[in-house]
Backbone as ProteinMPNN parsed JSONL, in Angstrom:
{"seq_chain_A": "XXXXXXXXXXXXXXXXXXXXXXXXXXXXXXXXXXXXXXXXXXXXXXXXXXXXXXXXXXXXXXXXXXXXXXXXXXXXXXXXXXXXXXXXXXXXXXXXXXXXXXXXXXXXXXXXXXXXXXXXXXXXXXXXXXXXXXXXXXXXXXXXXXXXXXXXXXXXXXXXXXXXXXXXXXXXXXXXXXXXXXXXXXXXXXXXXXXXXXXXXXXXXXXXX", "coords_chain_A": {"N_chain_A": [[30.512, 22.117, 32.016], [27.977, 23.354, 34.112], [25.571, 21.764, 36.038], [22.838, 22.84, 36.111], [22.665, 23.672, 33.91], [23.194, 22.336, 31.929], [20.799, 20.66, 31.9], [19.147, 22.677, 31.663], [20.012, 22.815, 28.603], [18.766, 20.513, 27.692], [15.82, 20.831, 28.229], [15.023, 22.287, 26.53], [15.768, 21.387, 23.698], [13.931, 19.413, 24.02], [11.215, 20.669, 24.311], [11.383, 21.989, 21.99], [10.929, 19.491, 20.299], [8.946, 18.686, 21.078], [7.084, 20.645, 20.055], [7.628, 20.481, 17.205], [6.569, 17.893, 17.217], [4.259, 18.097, 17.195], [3.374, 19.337, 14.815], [4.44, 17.596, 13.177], [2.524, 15.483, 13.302], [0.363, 16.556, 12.401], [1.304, 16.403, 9.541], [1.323, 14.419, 8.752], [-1.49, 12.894, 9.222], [-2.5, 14.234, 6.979], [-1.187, 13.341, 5.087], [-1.774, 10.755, 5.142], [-4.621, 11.0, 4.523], [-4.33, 11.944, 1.806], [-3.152, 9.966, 0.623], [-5.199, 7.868, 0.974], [-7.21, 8.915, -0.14], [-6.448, 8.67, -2.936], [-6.461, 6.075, -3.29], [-8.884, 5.109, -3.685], [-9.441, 6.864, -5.997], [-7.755, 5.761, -7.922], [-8.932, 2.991, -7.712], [-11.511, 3.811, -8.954], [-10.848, 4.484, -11.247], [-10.06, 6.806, -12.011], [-7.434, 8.122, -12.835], [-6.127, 10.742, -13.243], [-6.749, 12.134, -10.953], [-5.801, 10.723, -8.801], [-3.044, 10.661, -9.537], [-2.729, 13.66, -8.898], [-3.399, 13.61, -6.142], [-1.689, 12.162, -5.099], [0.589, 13.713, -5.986], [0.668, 15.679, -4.481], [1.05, 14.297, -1.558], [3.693, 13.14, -1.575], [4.833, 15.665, -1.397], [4.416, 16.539, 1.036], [5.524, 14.213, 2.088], [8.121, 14.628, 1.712], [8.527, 16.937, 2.827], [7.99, 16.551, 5.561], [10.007, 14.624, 6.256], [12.708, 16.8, 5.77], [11.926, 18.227, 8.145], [11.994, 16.521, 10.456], [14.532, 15.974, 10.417], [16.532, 16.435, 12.125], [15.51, 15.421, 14.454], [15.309, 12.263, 14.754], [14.139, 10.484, 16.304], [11.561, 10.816, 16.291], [11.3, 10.896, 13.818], [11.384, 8.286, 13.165], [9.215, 7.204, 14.688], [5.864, 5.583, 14.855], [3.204, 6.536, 13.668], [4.453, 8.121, 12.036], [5.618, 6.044, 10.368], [3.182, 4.632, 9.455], [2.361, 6.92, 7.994], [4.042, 7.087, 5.804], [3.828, 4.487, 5.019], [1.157, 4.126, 3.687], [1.146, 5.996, 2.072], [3.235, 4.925, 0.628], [1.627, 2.53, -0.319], [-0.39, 3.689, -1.452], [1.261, 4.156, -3.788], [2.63, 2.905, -5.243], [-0.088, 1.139, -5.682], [-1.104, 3.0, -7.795], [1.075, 2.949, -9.689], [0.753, 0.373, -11.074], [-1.781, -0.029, -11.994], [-1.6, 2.012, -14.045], [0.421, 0.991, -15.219], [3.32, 0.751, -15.393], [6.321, 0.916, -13.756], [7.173, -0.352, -11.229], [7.908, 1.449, -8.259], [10.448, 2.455, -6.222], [11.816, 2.625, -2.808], [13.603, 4.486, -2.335], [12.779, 6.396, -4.514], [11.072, 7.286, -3.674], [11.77, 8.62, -1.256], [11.285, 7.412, 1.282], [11.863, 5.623, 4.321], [12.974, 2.08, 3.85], [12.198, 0.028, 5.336], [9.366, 1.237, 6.308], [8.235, 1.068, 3.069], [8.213, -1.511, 2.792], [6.582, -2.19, 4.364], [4.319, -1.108, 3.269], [4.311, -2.051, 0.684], [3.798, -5.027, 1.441], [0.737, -4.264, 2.279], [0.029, -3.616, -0.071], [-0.668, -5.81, -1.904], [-3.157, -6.609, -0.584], [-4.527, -4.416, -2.011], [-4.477, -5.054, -4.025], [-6.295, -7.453, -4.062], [-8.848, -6.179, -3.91], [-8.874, -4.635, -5.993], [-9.165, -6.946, -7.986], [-11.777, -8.328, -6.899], [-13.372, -6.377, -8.378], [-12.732, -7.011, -10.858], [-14.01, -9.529, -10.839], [-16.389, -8.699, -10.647], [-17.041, -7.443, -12.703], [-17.004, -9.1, -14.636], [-14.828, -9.637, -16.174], [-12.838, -12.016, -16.416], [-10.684, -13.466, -16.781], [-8.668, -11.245, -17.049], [-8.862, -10.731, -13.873], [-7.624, -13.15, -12.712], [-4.853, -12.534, -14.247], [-4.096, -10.888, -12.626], [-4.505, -12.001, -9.828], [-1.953, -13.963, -10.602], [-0.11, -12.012, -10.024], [-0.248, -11.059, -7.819], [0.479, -13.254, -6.639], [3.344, -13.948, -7.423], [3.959, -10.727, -5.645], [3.708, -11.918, -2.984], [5.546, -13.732, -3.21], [7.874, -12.528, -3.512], [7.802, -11.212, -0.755], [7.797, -12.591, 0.854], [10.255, -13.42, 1.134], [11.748, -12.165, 2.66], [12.623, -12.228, 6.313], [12.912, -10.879, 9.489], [13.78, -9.901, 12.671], [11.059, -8.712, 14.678], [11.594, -6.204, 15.618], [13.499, -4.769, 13.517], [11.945, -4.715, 11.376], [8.666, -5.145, 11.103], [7.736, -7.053, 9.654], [6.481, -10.078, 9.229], [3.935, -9.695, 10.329], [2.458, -8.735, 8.104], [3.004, -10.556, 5.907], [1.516, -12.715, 6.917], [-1.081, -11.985, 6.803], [-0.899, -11.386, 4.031], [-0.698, -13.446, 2.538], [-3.14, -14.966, 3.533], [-5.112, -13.308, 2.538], [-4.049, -14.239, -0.328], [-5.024, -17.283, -0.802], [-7.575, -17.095, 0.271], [-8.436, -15.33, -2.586], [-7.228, -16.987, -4.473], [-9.632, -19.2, -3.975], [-12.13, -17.392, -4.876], [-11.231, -17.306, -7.505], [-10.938, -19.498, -8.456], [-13.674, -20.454, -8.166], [-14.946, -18.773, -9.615], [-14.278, -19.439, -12.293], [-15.06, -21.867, -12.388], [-17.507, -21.228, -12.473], [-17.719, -19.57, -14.792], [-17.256, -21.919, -16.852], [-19.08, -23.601, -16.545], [-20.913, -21.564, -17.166], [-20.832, -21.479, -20.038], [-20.452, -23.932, -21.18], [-23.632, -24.448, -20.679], [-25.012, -22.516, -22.21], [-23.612, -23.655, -24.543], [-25.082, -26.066, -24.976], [-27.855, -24.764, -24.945], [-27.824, -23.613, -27.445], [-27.206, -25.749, -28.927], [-29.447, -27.176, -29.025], [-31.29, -25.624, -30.368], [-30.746, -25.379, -32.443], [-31.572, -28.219, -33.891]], "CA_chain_A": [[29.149, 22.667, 31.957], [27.071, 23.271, 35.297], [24.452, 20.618, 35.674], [21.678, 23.205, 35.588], [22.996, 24.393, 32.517], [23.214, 20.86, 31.031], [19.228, 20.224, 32.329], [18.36, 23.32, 30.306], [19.983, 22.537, 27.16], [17.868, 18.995, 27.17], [14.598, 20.746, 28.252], [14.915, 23.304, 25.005], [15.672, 20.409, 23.01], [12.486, 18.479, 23.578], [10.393, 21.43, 24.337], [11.316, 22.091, 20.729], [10.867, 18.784, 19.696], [7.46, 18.42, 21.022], [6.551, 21.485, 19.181], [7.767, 19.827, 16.024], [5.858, 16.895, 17.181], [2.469, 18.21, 17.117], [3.177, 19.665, 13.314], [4.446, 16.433, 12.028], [1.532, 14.58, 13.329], [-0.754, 17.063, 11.364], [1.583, 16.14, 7.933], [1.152, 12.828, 8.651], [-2.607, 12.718, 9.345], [-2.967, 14.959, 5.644], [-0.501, 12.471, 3.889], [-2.479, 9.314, 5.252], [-5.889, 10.813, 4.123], [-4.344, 12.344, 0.421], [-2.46, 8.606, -0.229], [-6.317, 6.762, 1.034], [-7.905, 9.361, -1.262], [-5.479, 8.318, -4.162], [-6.146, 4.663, -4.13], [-9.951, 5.104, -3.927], [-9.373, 7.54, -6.798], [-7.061, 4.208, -8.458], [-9.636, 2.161, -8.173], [-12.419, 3.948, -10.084], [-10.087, 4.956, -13.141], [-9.37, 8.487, -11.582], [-6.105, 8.103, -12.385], [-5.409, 11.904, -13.064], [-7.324, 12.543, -9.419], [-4.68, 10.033, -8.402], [-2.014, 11.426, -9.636], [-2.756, 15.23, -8.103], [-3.228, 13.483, -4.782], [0.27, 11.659, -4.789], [1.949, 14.385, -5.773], [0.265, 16.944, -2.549], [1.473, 13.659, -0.765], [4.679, 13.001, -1.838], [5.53, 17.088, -1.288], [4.213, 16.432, 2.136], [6.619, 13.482, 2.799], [9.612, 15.265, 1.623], [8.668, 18.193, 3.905], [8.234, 15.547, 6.938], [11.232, 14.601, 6.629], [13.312, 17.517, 6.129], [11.536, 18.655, 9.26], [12.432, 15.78, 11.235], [15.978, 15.786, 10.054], [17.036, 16.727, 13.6], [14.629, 14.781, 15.387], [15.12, 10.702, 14.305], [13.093, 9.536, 17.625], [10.275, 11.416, 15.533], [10.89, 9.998, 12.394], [11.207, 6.401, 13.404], [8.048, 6.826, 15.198], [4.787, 4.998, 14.389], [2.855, 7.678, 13.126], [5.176, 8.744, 10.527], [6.041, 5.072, 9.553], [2.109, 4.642, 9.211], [1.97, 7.95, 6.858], [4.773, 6.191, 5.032], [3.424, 3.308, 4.162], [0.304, 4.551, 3.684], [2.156, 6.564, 0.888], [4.216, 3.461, -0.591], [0.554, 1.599, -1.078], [-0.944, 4.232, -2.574], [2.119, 4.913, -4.811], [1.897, 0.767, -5.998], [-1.169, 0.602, -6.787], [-1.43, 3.934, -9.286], [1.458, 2.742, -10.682], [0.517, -0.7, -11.768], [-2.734, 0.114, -13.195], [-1.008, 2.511, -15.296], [1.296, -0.108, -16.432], [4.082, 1.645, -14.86], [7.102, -0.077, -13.187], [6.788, 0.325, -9.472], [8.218, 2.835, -7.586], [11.326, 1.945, -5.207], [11.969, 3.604, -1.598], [14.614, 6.099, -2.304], [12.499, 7.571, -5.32], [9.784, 7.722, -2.847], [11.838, 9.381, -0.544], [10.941, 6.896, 2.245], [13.083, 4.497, 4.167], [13.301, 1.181, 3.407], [10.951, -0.848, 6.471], [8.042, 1.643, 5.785], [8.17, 0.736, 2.203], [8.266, -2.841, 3.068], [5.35, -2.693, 5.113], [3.377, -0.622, 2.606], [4.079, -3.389, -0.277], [2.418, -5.966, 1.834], [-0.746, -3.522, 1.866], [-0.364, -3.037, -2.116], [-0.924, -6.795, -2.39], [-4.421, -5.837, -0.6], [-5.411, -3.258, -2.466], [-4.567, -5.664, -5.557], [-7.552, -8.22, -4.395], [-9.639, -5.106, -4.447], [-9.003, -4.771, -8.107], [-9.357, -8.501, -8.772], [-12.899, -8.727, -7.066], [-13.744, -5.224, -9.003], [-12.5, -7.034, -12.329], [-14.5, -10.258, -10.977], [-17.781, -8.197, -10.365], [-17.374, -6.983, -14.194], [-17.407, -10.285, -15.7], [-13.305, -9.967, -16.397], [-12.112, -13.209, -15.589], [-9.182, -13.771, -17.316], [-7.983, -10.483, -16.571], [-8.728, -11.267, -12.808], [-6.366, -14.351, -13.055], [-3.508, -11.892, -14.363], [-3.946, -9.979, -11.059], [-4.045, -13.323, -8.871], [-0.799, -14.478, -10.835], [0.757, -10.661, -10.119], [-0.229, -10.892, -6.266], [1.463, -14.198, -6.359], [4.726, -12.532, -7.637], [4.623, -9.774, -5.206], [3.837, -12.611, -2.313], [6.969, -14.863, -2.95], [8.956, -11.563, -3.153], [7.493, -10.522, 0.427], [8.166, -14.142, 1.887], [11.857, -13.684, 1.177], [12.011, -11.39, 3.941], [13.141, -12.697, 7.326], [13.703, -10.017, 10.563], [13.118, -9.818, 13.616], [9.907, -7.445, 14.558], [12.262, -4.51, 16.106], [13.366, -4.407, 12.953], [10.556, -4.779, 10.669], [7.309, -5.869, 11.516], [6.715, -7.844, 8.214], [6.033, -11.413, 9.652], [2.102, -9.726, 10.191], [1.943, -8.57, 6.474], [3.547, -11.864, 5.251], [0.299, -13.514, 7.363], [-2.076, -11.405, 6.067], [-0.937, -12.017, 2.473], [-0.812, -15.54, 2.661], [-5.053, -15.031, 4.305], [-5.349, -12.906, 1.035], [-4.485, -14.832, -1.622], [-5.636, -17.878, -0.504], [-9.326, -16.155, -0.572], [-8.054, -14.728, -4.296], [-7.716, -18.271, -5.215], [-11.044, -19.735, -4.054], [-12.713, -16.704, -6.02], [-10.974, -17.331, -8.968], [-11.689, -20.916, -8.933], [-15.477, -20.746, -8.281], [-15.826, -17.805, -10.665], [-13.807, -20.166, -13.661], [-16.042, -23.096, -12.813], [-18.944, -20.954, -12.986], [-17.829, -19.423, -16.625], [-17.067, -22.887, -17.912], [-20.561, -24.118, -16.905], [-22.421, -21.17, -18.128], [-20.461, -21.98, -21.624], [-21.684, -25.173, -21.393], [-24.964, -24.56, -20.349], [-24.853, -21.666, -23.797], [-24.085, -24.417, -25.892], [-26.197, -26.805, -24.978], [-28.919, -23.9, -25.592], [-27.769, -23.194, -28.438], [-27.601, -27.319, -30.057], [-31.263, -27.713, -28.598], [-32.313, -24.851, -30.906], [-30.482, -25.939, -33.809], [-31.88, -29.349, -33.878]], "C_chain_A": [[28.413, 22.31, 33.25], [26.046, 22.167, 34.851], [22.813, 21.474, 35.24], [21.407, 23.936, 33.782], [22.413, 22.976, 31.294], [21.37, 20.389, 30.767], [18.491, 21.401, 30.975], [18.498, 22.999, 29.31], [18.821, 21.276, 26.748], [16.457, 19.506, 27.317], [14.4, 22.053, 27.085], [15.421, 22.419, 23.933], [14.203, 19.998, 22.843], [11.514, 19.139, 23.907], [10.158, 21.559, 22.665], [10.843, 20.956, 19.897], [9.314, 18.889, 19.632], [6.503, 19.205, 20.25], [6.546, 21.059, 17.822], [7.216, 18.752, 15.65], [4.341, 17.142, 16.595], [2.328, 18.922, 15.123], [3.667, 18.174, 12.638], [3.39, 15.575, 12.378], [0.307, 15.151, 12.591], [-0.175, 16.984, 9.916], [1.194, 15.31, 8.032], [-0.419, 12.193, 8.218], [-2.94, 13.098, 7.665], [-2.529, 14.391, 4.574], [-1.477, 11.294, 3.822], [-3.908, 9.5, 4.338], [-5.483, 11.123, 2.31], [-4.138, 10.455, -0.177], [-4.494, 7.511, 0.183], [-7.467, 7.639, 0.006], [-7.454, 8.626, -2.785], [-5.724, 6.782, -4.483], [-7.899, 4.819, -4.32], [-10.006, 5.593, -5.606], [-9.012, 6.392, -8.172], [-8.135, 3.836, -9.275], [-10.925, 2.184, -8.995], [-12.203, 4.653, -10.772], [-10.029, 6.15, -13.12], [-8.542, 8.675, -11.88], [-5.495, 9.541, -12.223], [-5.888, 12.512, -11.144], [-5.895, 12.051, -8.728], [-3.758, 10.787, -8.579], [-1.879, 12.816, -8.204], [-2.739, 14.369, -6.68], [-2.057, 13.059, -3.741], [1.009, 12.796, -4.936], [1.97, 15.374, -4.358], [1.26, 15.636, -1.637], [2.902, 13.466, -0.504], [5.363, 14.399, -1.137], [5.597, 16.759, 0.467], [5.391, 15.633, 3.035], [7.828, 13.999, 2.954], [10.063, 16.399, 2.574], [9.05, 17.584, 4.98], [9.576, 15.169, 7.164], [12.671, 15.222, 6.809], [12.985, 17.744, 7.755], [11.671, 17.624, 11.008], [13.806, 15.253, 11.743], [16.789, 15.736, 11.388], [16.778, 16.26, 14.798], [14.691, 13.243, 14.918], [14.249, 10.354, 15.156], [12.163, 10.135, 17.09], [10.196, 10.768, 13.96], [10.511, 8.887, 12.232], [9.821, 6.049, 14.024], [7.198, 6.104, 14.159], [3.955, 5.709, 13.438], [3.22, 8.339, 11.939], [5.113, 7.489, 9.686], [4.581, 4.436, 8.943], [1.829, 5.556, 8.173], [2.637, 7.089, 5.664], [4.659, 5.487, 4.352], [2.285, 3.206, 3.323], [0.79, 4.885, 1.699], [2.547, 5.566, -0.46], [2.988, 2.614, -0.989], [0.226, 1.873, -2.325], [0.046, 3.934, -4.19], [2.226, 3.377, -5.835], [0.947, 0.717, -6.537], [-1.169, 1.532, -7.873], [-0.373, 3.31, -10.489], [1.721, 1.387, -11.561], [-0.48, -0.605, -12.798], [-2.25, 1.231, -13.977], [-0.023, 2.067, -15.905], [2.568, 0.343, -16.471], [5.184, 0.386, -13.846], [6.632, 0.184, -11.847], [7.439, 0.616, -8.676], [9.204, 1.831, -6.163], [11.2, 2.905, -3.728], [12.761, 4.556, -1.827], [13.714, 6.433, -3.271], [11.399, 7.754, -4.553], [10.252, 8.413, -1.643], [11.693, 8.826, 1.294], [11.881, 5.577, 3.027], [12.585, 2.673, 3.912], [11.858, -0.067, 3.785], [10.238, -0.553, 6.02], [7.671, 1.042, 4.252], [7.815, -0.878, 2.086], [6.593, -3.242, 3.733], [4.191, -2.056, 3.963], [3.647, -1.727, 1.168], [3.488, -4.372, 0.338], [1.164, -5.464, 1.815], [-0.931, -3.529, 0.462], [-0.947, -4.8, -1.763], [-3.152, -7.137, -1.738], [-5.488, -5.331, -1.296], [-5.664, -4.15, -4.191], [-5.663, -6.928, -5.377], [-8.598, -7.113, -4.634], [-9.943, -4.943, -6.328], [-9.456, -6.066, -8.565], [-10.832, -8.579, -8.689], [-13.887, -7.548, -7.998], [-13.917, -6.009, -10.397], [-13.907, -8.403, -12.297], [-16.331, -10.195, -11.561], [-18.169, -8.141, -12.433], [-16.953, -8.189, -15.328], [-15.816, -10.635, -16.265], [-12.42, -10.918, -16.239], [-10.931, -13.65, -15.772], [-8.144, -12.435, -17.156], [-7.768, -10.53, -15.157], [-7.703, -11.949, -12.383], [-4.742, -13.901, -13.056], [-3.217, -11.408, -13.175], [-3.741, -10.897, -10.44], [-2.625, -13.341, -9.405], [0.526, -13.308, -10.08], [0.98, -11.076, -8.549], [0.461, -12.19, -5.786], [2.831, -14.387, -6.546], [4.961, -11.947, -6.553], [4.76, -10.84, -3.415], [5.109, -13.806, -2.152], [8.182, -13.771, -2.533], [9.34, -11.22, -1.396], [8.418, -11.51, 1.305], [9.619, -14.229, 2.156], [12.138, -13.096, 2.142], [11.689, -12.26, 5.614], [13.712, -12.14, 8.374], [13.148, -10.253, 11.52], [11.834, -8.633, 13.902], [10.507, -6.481, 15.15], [12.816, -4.121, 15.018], [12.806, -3.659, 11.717], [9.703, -5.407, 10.385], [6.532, -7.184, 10.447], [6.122, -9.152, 8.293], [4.224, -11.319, 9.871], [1.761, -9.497, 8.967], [2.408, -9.815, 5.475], [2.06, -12.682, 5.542], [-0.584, -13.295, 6.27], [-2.135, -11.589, 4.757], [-0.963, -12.973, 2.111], [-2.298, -15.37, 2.833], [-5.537, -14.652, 2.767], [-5.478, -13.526, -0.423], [-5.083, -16.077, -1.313], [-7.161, -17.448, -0.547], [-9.376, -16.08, -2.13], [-8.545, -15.912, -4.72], [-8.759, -18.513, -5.31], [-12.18, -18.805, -4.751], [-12.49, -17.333, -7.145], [-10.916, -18.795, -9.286], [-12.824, -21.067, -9.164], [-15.569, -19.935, -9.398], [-15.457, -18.372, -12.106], [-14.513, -21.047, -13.701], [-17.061, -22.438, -12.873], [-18.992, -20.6, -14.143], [-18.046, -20.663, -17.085], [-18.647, -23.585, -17.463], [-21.462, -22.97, -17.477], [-21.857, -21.321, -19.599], [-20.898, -23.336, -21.853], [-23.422, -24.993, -21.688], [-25.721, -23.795, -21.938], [-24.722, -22.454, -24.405], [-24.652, -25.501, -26.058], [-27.994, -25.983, -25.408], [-28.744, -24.218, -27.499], [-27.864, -24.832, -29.683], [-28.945, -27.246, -29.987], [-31.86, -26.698, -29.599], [-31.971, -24.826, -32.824], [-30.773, -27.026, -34.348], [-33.641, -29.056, -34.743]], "O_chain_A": [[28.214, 21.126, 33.519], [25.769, 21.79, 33.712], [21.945, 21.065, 34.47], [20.551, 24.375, 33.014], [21.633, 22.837, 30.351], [20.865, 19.933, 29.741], [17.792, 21.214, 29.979], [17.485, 22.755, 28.655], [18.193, 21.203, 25.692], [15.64, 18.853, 26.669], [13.32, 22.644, 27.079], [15.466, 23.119, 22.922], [13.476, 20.171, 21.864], [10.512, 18.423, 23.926], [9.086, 21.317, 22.112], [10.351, 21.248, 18.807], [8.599, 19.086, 18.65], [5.424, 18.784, 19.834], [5.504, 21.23, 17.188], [7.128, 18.358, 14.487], [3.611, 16.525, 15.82], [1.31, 18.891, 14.432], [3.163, 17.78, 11.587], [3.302, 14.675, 11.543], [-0.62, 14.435, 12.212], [-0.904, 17.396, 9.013], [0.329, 15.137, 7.174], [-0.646, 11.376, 7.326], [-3.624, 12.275, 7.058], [-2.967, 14.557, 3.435], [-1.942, 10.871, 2.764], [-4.35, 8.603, 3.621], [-6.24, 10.6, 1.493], [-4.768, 9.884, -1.067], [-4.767, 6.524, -0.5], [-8.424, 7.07, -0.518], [-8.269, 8.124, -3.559], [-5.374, 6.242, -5.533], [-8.175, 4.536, -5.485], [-10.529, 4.842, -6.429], [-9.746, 6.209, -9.143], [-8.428, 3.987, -10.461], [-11.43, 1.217, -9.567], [-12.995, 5.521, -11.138], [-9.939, 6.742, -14.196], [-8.188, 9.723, -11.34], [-4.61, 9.759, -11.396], [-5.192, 13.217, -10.413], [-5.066, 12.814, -8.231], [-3.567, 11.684, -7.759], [-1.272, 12.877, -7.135], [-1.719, 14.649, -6.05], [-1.671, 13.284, -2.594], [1.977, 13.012, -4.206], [2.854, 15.672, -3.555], [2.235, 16.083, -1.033], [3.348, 13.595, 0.636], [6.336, 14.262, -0.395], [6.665, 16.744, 1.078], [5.971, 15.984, 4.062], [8.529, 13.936, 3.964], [11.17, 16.752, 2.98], [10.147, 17.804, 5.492], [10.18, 15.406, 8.21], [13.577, 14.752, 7.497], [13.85, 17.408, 8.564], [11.498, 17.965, 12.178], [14.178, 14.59, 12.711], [17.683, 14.904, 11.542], [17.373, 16.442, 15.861], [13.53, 13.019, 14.577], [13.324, 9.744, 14.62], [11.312, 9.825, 17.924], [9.275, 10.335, 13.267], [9.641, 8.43, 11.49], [9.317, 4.928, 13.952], [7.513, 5.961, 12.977], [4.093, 5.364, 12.264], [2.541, 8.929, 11.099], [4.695, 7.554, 8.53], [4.721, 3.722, 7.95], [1.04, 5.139, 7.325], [1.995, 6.527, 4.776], [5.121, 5.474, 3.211], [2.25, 2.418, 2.378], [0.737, 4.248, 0.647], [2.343, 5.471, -1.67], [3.162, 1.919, -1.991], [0.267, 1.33, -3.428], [-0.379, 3.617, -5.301], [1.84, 3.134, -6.978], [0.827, 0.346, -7.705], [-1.232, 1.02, -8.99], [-0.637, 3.164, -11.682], [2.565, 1.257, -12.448], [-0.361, -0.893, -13.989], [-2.941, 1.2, -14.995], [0.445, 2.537, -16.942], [3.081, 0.383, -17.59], [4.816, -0.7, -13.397], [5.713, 0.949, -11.556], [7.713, -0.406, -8.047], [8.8, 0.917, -5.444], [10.439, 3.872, -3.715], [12.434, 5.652, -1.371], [13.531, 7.561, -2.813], [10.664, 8.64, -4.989], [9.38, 8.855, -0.895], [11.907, 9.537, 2.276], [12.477, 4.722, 2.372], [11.365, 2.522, 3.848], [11.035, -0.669, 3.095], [9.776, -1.314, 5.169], [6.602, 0.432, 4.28], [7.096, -1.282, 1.172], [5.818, -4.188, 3.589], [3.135, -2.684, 3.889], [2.55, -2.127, 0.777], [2.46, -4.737, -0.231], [0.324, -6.208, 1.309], [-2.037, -3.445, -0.072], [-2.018, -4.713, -1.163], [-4.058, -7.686, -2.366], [-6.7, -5.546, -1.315], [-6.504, -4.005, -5.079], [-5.984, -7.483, -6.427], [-9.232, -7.214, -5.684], [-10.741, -5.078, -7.256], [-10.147, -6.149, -9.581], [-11.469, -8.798, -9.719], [-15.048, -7.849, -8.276], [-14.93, -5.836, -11.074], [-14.692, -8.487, -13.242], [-17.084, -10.885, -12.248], [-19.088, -8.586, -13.12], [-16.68, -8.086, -16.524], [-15.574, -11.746, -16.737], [-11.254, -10.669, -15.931], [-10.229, -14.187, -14.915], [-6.926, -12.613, -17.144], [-6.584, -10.401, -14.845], [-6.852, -11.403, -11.679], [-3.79, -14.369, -12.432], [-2.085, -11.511, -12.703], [-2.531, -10.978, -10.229], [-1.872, -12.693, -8.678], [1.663, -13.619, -9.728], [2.081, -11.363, -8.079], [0.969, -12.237, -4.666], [3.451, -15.05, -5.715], [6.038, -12.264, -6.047], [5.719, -10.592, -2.685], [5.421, -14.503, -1.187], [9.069, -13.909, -1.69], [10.435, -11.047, -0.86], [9.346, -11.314, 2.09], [10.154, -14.863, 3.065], [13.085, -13.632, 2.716], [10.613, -12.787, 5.896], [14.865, -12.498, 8.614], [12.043, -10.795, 11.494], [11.831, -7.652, 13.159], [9.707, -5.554, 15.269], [12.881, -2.892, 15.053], [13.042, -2.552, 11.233], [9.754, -6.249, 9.488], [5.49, -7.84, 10.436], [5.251, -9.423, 7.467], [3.413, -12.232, 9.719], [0.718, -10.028, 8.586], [2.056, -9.84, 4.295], [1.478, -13.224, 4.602], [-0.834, -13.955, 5.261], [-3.19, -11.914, 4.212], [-1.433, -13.234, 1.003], [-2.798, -15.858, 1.82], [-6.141, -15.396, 1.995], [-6.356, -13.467, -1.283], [-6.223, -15.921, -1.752], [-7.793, -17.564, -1.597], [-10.215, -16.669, -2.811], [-9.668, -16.141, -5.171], [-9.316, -18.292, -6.385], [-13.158, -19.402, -5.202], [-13.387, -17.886, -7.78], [-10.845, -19.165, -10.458], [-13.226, -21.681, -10.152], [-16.318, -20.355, -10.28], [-16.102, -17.968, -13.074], [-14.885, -21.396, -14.822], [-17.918, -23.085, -13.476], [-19.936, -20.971, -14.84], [-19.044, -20.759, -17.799], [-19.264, -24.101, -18.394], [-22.497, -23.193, -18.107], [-22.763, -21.244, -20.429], [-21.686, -23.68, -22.735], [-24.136, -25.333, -22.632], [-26.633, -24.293, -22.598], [-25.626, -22.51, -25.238], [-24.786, -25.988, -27.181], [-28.958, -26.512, -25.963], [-29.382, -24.824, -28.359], [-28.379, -24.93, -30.797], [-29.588, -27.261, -31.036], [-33.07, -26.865, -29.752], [-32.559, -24.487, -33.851], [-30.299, -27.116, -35.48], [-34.389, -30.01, -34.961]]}, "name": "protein", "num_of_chains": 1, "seq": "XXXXXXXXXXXXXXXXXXXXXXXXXXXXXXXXXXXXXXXXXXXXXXXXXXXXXXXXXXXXXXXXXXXXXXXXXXXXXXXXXXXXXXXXXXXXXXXXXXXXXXXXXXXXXXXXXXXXXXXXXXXXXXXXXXXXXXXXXXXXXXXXXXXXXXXXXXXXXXXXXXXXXXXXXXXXXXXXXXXXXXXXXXXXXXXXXXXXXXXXXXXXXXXXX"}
């Protein structure tokens, strides 16, 4: 094969690619905002909103990646692995508060890393819920959530790569920063129940007397 021959085939390659580039960065952008619609949706008992927004998302991923099938230096990118995870948060949190097992990477269609990095975000989105449950006086349900996020934090910790493989040593941080906070909530907010139960039945002798 002539060399100018050879030059063309590579610049109709990534002419094409780049064309393919600029449409998967508009799935990506439409997955990121359906899966940050979806947990908002989550978190104030939307769940059917939720739902509809995972599934537009989900369709989306499956497209992305057919469409990349040919292109890996596009899949592996940032951008996608950001939609991705994005994706795998959302798809955690709906399906905890519906009491739902939680959703692996192949049924999500996603590979493995992304998934990885979007379970350190679920553990996130799960103080969200805790200070939600704290706000509403829930405290012992609170607690269950701390205990959960301390679960999905030993799981995380087991993980050990280098960052060219997968970045998780910053979402390991971050979850460690996380619960640590969790805790000191859910300590102050138990010593503040058990003194206003005190404080209630000390009312309540003083008026029985």
């Amino acid at each position: 094969m002539k060399l100018r021959e050879t030059m063309g085939k590579i610049r109709a390659y990534l002419d094409e690619a780049d064309s393919v580039r600029e449409e998967a960065l508009r799935i990506t952008r439409e997955i990121v905002r359906l899966s940050g619609d979806a947990v908002k949706a989550s978190h104030r008992g939307d769940l059917q909103d939720a739902e509809d927004r995972l599934s537009k998302a989900g369709e989306l991923v499956r497209k992305l990646k057919e469409k990349l099938e040919n292109y890996p230096m596009l899949y592996y990118s940032g951008y996608v692995q950001t939609a991705n995870q994005e994706f795998a948060e959302a798809s955690l949190l709906l399906a905890y508060i519906e009491g739902r097992g939680l959703p692996d990477p192949w049924g999500l269609g996603i590979p493995e890393a992304d998934y990885l990095l979007g379970f350190g975000d679920f553990i996130g989105e799960l103080r969200r819920r805790f200070l939600l449950m704290l706000l509403g006086g829930k405290v012992e349900e609170a607690e269950g959530v701390y205990h959960f996020m301390e679960e999905l934090y030993g799981e995380l910790m087991a993980f050990e790569y280098p960052k060219g493989l997968v970045n998780v040593r910053t979402k390991q941080d971050q979850a460690r920063h996380i619960l640590e906070r969790t805790l000191e909530d859910l300590t102050r907010a138990k010593l503040n129940k058990r003194l206003e139960e005190k404080l209630e039945a000390a009312v309540g002798n003083g008026k029985n007397r």
